[in-house]
C-alpha positions in Angstrom: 96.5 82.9 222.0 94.4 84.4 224.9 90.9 83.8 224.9 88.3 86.5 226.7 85.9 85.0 229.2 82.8 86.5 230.0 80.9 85.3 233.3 77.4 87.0 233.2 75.5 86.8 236.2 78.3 87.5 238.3 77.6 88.7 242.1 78.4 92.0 242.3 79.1 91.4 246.5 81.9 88.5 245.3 83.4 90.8 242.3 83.7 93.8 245.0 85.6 91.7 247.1 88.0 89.8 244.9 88.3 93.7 243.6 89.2 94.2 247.3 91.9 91.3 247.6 93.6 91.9 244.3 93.8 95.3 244.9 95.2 94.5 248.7 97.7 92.0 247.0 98.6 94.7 244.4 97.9 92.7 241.5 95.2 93.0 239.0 91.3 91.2 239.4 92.6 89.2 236.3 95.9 88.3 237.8 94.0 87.2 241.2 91.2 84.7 239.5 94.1 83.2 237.1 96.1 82.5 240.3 93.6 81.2 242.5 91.8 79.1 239.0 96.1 77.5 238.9 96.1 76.7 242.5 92.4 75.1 242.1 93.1 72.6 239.2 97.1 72.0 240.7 94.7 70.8 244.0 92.2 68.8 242.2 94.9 67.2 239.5 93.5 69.4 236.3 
């Protein structure tokens, strides 16, 4: 099952602009920090 994850505190200038990218990529914020979380831990052996 799908957990929800909350990130308080989260810099409005960074959130814009992964906004920015996902929307550029035509993909949802969601979709852009669960790909780019995959290619992080596929890097660092997670």
């Amino acid at each position: 099952m799908a957990k929800a994850v909350i990130i308080k505190g989260f810099p409005e200038e960074l959130h814009r602009r992964a906004k920015a990218r996902a929307a550029l990529e035509g993909i949802t914020l969601k979709a852009l920090i669960i790909k780019l979380l995959e290619g992080y831990l596929e890097k660092v052996g997670g």
